[in-house]
C-alpha positions as CSV (number, residue, x, y, z in Angstrom):
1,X,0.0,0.0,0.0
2,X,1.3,3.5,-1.1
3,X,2.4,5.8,1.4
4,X,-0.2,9.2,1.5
5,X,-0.5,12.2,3.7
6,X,-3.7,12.2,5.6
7,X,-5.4,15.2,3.8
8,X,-4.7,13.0,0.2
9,X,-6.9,10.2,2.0
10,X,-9.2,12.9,3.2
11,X,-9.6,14.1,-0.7
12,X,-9.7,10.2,-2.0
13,X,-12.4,9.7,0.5
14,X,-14.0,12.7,-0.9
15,X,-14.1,12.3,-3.8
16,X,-14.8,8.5,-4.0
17,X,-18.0,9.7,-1.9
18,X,-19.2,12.2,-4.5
19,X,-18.6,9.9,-6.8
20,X,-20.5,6.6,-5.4
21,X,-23.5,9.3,-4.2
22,X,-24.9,12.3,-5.5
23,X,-26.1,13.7,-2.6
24,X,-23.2,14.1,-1.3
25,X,-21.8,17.7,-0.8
26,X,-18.8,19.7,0.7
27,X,-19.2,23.4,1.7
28,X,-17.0,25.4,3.6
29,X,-14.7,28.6,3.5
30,X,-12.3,28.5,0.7
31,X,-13.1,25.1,-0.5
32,X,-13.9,25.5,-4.0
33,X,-11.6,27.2,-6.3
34,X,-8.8,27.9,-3.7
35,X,-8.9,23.9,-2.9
36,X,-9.4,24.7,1.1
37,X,-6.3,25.8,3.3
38,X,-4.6,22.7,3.3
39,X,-5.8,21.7,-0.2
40,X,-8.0,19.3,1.1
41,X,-10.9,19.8,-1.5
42,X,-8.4,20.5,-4.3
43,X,-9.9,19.2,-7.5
44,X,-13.3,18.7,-6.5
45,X,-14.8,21.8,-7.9
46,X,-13.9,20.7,-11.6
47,X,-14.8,16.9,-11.1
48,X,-18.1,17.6,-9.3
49,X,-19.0,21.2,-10.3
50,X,-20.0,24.5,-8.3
51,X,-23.6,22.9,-6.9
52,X,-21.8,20.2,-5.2
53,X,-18.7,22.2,-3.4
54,X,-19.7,25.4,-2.1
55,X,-18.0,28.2,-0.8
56,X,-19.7,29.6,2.0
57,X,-19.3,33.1,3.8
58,X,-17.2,33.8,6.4
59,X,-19.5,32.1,9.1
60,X,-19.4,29.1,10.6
61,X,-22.9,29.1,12.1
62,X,-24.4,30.1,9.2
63,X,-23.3,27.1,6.7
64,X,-23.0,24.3,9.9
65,X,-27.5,25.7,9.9
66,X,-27.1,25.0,6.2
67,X,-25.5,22.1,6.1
68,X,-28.0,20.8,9.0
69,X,-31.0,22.4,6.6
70,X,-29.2,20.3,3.7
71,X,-29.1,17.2,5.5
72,X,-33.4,17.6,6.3
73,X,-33.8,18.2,2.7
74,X,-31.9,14.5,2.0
75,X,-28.8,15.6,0.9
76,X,-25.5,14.7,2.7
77,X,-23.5,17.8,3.5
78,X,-19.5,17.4,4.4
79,X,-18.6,20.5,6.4
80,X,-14.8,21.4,6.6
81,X,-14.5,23.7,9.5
82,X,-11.0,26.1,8.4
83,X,-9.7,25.9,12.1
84,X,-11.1,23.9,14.9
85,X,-10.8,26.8,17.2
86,X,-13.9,28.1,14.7
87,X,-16.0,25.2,15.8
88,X,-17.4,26.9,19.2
89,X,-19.4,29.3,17.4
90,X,-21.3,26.9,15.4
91,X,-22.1,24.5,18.1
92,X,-25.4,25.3,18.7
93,X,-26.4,24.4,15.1
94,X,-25.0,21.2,16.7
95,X,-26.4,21.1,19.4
96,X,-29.8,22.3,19.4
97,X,-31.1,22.0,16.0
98,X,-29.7,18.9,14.4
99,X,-29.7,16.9,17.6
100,X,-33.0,17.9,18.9
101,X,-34.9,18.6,15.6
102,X,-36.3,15.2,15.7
103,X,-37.9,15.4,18.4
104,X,-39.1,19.2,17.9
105,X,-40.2,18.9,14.6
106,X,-42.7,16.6,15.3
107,X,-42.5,15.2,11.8
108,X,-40.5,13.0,9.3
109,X,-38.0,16.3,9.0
110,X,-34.6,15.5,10.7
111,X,-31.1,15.2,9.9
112,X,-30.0,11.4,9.6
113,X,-28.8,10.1,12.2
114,X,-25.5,7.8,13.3
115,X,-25.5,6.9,16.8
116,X,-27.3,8.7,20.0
117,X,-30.4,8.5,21.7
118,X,-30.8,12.2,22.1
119,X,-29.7,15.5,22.9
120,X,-26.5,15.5,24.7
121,X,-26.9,16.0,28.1
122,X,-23.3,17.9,28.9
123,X,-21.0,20.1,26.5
124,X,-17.8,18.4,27.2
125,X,-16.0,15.5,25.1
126,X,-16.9,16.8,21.7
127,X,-14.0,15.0,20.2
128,X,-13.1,11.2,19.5
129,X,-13.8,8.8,21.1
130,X,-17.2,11.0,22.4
131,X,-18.0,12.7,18.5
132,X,-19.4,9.5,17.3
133,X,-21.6,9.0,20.5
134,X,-23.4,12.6,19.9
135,X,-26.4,12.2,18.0
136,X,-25.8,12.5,14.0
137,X,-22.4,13.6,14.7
138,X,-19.6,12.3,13.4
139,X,-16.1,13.2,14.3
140,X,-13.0,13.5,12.4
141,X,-10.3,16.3,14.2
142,X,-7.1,16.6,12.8
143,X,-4.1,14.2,14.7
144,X,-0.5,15.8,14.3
145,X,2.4,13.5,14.2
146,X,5.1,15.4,16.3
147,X,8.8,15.1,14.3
């Protein structure tokens, strides 16, 4: 098996996904033409075209609400968050509306879901191995390799 840098899986994985599923999207800041900050979505705008990698404004609550709206609407939204320090702000998209919108909504309206029973009950352990616990939330922070 070659040897790849973990944001070259990231892209492979990427695009293999938009590939295999239409529904599939990636939206974030920079993503599109400019290939993301560390070129992890490089390429994907000319193989899978403007609707399906979008460049979003400079604000993460606003697209992690779209991306939740997205995922309602049956599509399958990949977020890349710039910088995980970014992440608090949107949390309440997170939090409030795509893990309690099921049970709010009263109707066949909610995000998919992975794993969870409900709403989390405390703010802390966001982060492997608790991300994939937290109801439709999957995880995936960045590891560095020190060296």
């Amino acid at each position: 098996m070659a040897k790849i840098w973990i944001r070259q899986a990231v892209l492979r994985a990427l695009d293999d996904a938009m590939t295999d599923d239409p529904s599939v999207i990636v939206m974030g800041e920079d993503i599109a033409a400019a290939g993301g900050p560390f070129k992890v979505t490089e390429g994907l705008l000319a193989t899978h075209g403007p609707e399906r990698v979008i460049d979003t404004p400079i604000s993460e609550m606003a697209f992690m609400g779209a991306a939740v709206g997205a995922a309602v609407c049956g599509l399958k939204p990949v977020v890349e968050m710039m910088f995980i320090e970014f992440i608090g702000v949107a949390l309440d998209q997170l939090t409030t509306q795509a893990a309690t919108m099921r049970y709010l909504s009263r109707g066949p309206g909610h995000p998919p879901r992975r794993r969870g029973a409900g709403p989390p009950a405390r703010p802390g352990g966001w982060w492997p191995p608790s991300a994939a616990e937290r109801p439709g939330g999957r995880g995936a922070p960045p590891r560095h390799r020190g060296g």
